[in-house]
C-alpha positions as CSV (number, residue, x, y, z in Angstrom):
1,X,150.2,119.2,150.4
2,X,149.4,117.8,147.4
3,X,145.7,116.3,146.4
4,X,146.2,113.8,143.6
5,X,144.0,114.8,140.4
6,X,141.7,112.2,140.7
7,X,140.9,112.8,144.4
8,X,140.0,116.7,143.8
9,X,137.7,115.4,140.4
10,X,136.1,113.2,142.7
11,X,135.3,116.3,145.6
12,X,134.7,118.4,143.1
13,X,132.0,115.8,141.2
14,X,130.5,115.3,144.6
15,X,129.9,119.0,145.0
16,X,128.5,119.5,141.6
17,X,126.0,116.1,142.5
18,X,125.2,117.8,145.7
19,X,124.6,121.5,144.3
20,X,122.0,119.2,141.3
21,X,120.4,117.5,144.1
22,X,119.4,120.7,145.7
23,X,118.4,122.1,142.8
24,X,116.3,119.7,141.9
25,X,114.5,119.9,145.1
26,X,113.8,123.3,144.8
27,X,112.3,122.7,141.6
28,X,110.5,119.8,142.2
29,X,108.7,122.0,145.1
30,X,108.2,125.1,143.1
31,X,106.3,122.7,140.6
32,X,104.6,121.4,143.6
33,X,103.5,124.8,144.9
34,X,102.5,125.7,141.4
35,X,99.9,122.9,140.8
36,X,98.8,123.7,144.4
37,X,98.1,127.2,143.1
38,X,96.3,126.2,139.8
39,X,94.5,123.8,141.8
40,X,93.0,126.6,144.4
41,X,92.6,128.8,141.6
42,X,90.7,126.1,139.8
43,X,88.5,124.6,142.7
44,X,87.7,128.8,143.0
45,X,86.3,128.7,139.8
46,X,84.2,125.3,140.0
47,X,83.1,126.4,143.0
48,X,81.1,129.5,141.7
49,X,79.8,127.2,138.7
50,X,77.0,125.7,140.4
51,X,75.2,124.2,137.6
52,X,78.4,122.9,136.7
53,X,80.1,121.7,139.9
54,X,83.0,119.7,140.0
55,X,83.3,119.8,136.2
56,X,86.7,120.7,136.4
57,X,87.9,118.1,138.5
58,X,85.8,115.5,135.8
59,X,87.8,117.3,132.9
60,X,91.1,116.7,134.6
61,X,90.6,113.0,135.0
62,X,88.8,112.6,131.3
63,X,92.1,114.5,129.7
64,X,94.3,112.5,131.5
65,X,93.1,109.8,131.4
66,X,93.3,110.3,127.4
67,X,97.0,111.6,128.0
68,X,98.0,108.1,129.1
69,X,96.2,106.2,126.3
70,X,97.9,108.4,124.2
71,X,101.1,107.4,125.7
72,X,102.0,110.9,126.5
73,X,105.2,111.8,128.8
74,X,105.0,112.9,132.2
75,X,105.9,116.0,131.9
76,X,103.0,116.2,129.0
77,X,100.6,114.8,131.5
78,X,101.9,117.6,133.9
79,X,100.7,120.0,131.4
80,X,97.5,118.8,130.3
81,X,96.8,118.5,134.1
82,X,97.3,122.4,134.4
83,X,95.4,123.1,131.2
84,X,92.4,120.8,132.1
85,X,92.2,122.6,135.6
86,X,92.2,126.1,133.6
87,X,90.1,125.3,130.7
88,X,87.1,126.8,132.2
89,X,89.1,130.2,133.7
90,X,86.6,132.4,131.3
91,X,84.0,131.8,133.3
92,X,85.0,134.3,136.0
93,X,83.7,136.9,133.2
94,X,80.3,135.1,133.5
95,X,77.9,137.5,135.9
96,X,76.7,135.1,138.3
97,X,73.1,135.3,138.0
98,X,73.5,134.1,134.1
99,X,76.6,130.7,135.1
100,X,73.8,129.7,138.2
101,X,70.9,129.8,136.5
102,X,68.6,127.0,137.3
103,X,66.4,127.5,134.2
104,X,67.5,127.7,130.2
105,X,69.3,130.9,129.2
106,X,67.3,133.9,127.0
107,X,69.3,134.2,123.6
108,X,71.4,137.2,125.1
109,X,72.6,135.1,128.3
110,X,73.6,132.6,126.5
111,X,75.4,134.2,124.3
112,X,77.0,136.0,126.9
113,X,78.3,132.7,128.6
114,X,79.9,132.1,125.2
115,X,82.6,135.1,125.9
116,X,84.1,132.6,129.0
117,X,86.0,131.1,125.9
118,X,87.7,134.6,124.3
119,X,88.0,135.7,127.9
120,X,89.8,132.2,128.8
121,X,92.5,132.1,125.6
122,X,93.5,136.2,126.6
123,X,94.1,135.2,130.6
């Protein structure tokens, strides 16, 4: 039996829409998954920040925000979301007693806060 050209280009186009469909999916929740990681990992690091809490969450809504004035794409904003959330990943080489303490820092502690930065660019 004979399937006429244009038939089997339309099966085979159908296919090759599904198989993009489901690939698309996939990576639409990979990406999903992803920004649910960052954002754990993020909240994990406000969360020891005491001093400092939900500074993160202000950052991400400041550079956005920013993103969109700037008329940024979406997949631009995506990124500056991710970066925002991680800007402040440094600090988990901050000792605790120096990132929570209530009074100003001695020359050395605040120096030391300063390495959050270096520590921030390698990770």
């Amino acid at each position: 039996v004979a399937v006429p050209a244009a038939v089997a280009v339309k099966i085979a186009h159908r296919i090759h829409v599904r198989s993009l469909e489901a690939k698309t999916a996939e990576i639409k929740e990979a990406s999903r998954l992803h920004l649910a990681t960052v954002e754990a990992l993020a909240t994990a690091i406000d969360a020891r920040d005491q001093v400092g809490l939900g500074h993160v969450g202000r950052t991400q809504i400041y550079a956005v925000g920013l993103g969109r004035i700037l008329g940024l794409s979406e997949s631009e904003i995506s990124a500056l979301k991710m970066g925002a959330l991680l800007h402040d990943i440094g600090k988990l080489a901050v000792p605790d007693h120096i990132l929570n303490k209530p009074d100003g820092l001695t020359p050395a502690e605040a120096e030391k806060t300063k390495i959050h930065c270096s520590v921030g660019a390698s990770i």
